[in-house]
C-alpha positions in Angstrom: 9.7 6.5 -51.1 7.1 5.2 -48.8 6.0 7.1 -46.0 7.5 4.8 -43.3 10.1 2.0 -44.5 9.7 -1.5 -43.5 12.9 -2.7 -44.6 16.5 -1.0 -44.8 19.4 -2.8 -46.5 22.6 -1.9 -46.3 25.0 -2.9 -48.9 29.0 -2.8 -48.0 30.5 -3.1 -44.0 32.5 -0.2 -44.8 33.2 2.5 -42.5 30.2 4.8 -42.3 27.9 1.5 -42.0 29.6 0.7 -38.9 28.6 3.6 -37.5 24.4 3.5 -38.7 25.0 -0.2 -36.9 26.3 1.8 -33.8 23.1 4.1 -34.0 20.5 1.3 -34.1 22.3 -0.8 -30.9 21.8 2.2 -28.9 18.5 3.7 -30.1 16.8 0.5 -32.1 15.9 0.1 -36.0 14.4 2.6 -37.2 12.1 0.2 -39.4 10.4 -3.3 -38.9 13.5 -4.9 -40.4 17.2 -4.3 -42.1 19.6 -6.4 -43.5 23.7 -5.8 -44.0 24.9 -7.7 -47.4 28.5 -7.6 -47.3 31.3 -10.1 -48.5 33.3 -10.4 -44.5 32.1 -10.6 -41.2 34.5 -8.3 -40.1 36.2 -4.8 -41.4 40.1 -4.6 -41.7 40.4 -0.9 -40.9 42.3 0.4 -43.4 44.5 2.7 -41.2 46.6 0.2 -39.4 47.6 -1.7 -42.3 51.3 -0.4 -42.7 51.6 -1.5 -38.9 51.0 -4.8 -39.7 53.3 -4.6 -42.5 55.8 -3.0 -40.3 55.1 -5.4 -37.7 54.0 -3.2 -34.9 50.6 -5.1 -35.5 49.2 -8.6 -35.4 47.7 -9.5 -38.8 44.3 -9.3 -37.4 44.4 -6.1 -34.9 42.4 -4.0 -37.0 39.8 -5.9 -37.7 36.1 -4.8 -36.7 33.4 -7.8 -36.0 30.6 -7.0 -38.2 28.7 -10.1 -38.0 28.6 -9.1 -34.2 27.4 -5.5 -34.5 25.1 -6.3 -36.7 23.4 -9.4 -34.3 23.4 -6.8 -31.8 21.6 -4.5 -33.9 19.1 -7.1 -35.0 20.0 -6.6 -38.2 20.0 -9.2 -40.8 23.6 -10.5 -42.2 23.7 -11.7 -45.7 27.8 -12.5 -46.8 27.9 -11.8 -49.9 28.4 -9.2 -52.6 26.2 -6.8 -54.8 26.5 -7.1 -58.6 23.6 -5.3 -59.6 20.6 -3.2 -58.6 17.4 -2.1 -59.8 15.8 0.9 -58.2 12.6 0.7 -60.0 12.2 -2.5 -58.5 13.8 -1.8 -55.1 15.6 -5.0 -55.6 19.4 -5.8 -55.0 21.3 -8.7 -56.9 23.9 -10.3 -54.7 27.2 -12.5 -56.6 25.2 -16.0 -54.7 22.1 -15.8 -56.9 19.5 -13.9 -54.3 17.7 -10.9 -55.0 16.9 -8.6 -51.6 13.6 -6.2 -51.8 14.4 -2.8 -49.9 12.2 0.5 -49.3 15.3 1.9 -48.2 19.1 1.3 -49.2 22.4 2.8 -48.2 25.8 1.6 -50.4 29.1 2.0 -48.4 30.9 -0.6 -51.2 33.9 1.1 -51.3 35.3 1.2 -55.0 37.8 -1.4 -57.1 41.0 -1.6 -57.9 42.1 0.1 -60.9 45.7 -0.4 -60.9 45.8 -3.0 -64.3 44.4 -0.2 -65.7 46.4 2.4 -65.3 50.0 0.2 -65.1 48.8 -2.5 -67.3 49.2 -6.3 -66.5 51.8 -7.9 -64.6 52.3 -11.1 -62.1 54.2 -8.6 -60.0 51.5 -6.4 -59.4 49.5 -6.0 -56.4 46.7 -3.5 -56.1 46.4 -2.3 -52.4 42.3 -1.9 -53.2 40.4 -4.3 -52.1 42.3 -4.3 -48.6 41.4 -7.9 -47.4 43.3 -9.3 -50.8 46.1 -6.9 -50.2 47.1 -8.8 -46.9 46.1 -11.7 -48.1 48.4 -11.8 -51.4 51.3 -9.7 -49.8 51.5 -12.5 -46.9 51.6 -15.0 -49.4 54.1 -13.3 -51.3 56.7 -11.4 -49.3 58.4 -14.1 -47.5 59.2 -15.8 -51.5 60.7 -12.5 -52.5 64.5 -13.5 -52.7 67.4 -12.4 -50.5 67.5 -9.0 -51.8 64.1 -7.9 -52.4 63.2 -4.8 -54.7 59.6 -3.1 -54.8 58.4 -0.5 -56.3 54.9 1.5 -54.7 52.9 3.4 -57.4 51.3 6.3 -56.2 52.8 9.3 -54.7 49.3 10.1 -52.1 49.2 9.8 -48.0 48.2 5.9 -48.8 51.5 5.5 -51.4 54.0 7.2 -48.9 52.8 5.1 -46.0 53.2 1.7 -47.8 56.5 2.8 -49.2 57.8 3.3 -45.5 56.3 0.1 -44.2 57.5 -2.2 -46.6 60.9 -0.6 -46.5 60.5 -2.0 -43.2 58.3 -5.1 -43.5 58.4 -7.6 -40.8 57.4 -10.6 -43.3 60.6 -9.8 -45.1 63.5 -12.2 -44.5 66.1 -9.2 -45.4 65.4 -5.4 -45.8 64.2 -4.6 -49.4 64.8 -1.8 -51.3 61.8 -0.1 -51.9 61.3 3.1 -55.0 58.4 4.9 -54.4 56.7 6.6 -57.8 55.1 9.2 -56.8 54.0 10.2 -60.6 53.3 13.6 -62.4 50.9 14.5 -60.0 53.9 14.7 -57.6 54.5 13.7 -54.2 51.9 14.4 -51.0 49.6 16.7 -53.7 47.1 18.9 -51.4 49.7 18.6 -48.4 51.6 21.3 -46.7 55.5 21.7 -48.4 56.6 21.2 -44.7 54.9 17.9 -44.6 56.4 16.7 -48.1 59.4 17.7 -46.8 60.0 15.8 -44.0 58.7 12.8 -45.9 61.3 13.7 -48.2 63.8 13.9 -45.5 62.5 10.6 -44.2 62.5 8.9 -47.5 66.2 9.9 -47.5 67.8 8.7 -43.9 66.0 5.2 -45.1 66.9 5.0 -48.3 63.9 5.1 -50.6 64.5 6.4 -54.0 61.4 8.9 -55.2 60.8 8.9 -59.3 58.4 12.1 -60.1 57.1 10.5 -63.3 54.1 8.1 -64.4 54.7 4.5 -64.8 53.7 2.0 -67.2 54.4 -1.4 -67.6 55.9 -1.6 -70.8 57.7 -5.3 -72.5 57.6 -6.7 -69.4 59.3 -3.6 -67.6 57.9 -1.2 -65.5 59.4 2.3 -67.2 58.7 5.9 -65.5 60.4 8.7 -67.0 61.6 6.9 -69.9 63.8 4.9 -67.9 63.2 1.3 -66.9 63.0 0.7 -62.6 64.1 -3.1 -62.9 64.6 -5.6 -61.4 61.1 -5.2 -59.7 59.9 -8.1 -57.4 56.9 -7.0 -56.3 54.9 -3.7 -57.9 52.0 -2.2 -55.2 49.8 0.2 -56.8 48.2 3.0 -54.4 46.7 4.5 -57.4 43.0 5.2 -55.6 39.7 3.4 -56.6 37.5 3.3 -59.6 33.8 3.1 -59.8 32.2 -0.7 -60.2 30.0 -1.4 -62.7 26.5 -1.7 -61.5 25.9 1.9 -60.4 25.9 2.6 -63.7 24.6 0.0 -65.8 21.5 0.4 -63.1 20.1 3.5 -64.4 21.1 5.5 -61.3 23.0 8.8 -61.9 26.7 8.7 -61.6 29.5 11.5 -62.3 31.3 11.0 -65.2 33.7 8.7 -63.3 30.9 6.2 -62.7 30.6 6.7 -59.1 26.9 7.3 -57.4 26.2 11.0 -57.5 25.0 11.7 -54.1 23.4 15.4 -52.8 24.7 17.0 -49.7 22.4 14.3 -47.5 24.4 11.5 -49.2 21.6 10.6 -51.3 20.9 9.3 -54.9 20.2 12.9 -57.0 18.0 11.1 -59.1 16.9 8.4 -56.5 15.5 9.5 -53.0 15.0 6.3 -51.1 18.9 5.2 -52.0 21.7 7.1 -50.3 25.7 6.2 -51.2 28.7 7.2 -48.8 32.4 6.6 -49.1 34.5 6.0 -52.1 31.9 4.4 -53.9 29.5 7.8 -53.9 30.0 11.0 -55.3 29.2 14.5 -54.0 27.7 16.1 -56.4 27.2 19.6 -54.3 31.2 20.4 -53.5 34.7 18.0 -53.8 34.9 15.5 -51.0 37.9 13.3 -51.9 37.7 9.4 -51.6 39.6 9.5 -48.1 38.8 6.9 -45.1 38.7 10.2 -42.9 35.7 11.5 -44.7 33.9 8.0 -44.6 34.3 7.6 -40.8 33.4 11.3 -40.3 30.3 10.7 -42.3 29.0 7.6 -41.1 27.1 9.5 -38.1 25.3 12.3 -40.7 24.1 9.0 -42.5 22.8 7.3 -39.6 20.8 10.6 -38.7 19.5 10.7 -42.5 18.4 7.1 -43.0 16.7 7.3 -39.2 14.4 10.7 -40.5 13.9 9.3 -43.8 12.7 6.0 -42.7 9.7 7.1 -40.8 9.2 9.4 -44.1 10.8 12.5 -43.7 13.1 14.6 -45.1 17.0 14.6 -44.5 18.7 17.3 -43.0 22.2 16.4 -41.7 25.3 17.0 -44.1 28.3 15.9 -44.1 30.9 19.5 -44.1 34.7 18.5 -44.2 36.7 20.7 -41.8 39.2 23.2 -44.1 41.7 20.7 -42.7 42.1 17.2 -41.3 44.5 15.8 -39.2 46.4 13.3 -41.0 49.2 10.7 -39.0 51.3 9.0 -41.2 53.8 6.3 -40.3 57.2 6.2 -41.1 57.2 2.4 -40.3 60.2 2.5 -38.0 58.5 4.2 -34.9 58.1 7.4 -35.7 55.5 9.2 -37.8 54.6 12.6 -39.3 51.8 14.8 -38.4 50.3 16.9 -40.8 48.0 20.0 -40.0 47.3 22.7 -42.2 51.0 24.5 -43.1 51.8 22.8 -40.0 54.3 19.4 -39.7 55.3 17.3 -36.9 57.5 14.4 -36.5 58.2 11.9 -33.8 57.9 8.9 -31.8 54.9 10.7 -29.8 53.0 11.4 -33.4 53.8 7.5 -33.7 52.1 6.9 -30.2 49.4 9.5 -30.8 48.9 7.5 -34.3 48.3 4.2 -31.7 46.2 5.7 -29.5 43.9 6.7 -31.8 43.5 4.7 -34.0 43.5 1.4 -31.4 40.7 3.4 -29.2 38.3 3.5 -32.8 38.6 -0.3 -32.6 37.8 -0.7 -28.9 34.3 1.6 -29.2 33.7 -1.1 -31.9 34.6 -4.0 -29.9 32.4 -3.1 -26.9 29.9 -2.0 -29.1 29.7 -6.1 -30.3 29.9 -7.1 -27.0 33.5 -8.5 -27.8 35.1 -6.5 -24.8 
């Protein structure tokens, strides 16, 4: 790495970038020049996506402008994606045809949907990874569902249960569907509190959604769980998690064995130091940090502090430490949510209203931060 960068990339608008942007408004680029290569202008926050389903959102309410952070930082916009890398050259391949040089780069990609292959193939099926096509295809798709709409949600996580309740709910609907949530062998809520599952549980059951403990599979044209087929299916969301894109790999930069960038405590490359990787499309390779959009956000300010010391060519020193817990707010999708602390478990129309609060008050520090409030 050269002793003072002249050029920082950054290659995703996910999370964690939006807060090195935030760094550079207030105290300035760290290096003659930067650039942000990523396929939107804005960021759909993640978190207030079963809202809009639910319809206590406007399609576009959690939406971050990152065209407009980044003209405030002075930082270069490029819309488009990565495909490849090569960090002998310092280069950047980009889906358009361009190559971008870089002394420095950060990756906040996020990962890709893997749900066609885990389930297998289906017209039904619609992965809930990458976000922007989720809302996209489920707009499209919802209000041609029938009179008496069925859907299943694969995957039994906080992102799975969350769905489950806001489609059982969704405002795009023209009647209420049914909804099953398959929460798989891994089980339902894994790495929660029991009080928390249960009062999902109890939730699940005042609304009606059915919970199958078992992996599914499309199989003939059926999607079958347990041995026992769960049709008629209209519409089949997976919240099965991310998988690792190509490139890292087939770039020559270590990955774990799942193919995501293997990252040190600083978030950077173990076997490249001028690259650093946060988010789900990086890897820890010192302790387990799940893929979770609280860890992202959390970690955005230690990469901001790392890129700004290793730009003028020193050494990182800011990590990233999870808390032993995290607060996590999940919505019910009829105005109430479930809190979830440690062993402890709330539920309510305030954890609904807390849920608001904080998550519409992230969005405002962005918007004032572009210059947009």
């Amino acid at each position: 790495m050269p002793d003072k960068a002249h050029h920082i990339c950054l290659v995703g608008g996910g999370h964690a970038h939006l807060a090195v942007l935030a760094d550079w408004i207030e105290r300035g680029l760290p290096c003659r020049s930067a650039t942000l290569l990523t396929p939107h202008p804005t960021l759909r926050y993640s978190g207030m996506v079963p809202g809009w389903v639910s319809g206590q959102y406007d399609r576009d309410a959690g939406l971050v402008d990152i065209a407009a952070l980044a003209e405030r930082a002075s930082v270069h916009l490029v819309l488009d994606r990565c495909v490849g890398l090569d960090p002998a050259k310092r280069t950047i391949a980009t889906g358009g045809g361009r190559e971008i040089a870089f002394d420095i780069a950060s990756f906040d990609t996020g990962g890709v949907g893997r749900a066609r292959k885990i389930l297998g193939d289906d017209r039904r099926l619609l992965d809930i990874r990458p976000i922007d096509r989720f809302v996209t295809e489920l707009e499209e798709r919802m209000p041609g569902l029938g009179a008496l709409p069925r859907l299943a949600v694969v995957g039994g996580g906080a992102g799975g249960v969350e769905i489950a309740f806001a489609l059982r709910n969704a405002a795009l609907a023209r009647t209420r569907p049914e909804v099953v949530l398959v929460a798989g062998s891994e089980g339902l809520l894994p790495g929660f509190a029991r009080a928390v599952r249960q009062k999902v549980i109890c939730a699940f059951a005042d609304q009606r959604i059915e919970i199958v403990m078992h992996d599914a599979r499309f199989e003939g044209g059926a999607l079958v769980a347990g041995g026992r087929s769960l049709e008629p299916l209209d519409l089949v969301v997976a919240a099965v998690g991310s998988g690792a894109p190509d490139w890292p790999g087939a770039s020559g930069l270590s990955v774990d064995e799942a193919g995501f960038i293997a990252v040190d405590r600083h978030q950077r490359s173990i076997s490249h130091p001028d690259i650093f990787a946060v988010g789900d499309v990086a890897s820890r390779q010192d302790r387990d940090v799940t893929h979770s959009g609280v860890h992202a956000v959390k970690a955005g300010p230690t990469l901001a502090a790392n890129l700004r010391v290793a730009s003028q060519g020193g050494e990182p020193k800011r990590v990233y430490s999870p808390r032993q817990a995290s607060l996590y707010l999940l919505s019910t999708g009829d105005g109430s949510a479930i809190a979830s602390y440690r062993p402890f478990a709330a539920e309510g129309r305030w954890v609904s209203k807390l849920k608001h609060r904080i998550d519409t008050r992230w969005i405002r520090k962005y918007a004032r931060l572009g210059g947009n409030l």
